[in-house]
N, C-alpha and C positions, 0 to 999 in steps of 0.2 A: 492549640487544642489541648484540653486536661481536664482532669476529674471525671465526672459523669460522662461527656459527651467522649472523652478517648475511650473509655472501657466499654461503652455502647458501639463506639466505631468499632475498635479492636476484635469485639466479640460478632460484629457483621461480619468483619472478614474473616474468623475465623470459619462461620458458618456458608460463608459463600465464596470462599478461597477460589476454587476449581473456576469457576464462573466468570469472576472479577480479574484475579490476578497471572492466573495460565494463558498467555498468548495461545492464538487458535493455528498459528505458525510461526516457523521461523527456525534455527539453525539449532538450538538446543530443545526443541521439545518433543522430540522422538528420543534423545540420547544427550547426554550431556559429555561436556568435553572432559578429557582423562588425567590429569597429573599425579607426579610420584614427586620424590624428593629431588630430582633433578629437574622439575619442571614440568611443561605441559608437552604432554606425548600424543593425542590426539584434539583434533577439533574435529565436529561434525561437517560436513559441506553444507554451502548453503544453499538455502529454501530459496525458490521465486515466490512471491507475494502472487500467491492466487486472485487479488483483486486486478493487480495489475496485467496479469496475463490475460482475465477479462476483458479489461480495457481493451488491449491490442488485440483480439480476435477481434471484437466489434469495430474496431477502426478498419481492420482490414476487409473485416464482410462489409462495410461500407461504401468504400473506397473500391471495390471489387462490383457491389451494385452500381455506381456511380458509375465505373465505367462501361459496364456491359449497357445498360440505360444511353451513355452517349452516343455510344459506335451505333446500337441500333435507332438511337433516333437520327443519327448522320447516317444511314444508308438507306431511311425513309425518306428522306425528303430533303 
């Protein structure tokens, strides 16, 4: 990429910075990690990936219908 099309890209992401290049989580985007001249003196903890802890709730209410579904159709008939 150069000329025209970089300084049109360039100037996208200048104007849509926040949107495009800020993760919506993850381990530095509350606080960033801290170094001095001796190195690095803090890292933030990290983030669970909110998609993923999604996932497992819904596996688990699943798997929690599936069973309560079996038992009660095994004690109908």
């Amino acid at each position: 990429m150069y000329g025209q099309e970089l300084k049109d890209s360039l100037q996208h992401l200048i104007e849509h910075f926040e949107e495009e290049a800020v993760p919506d989580y993850g381990r530095y985007v509350k606080e960033p990690a801290r170094a001095n001249k001796n190195g690095v003196q803090y890292i933030p903890r990290r983030v669970a990936n909110p998609r993923v802890l999604a996932g497992i709730a819904i596996v688990g209410a699943l798997t929690a219908l599936s069973l309560v579904w079996g038992i009660k159709k095994t004690l109908q008939g």
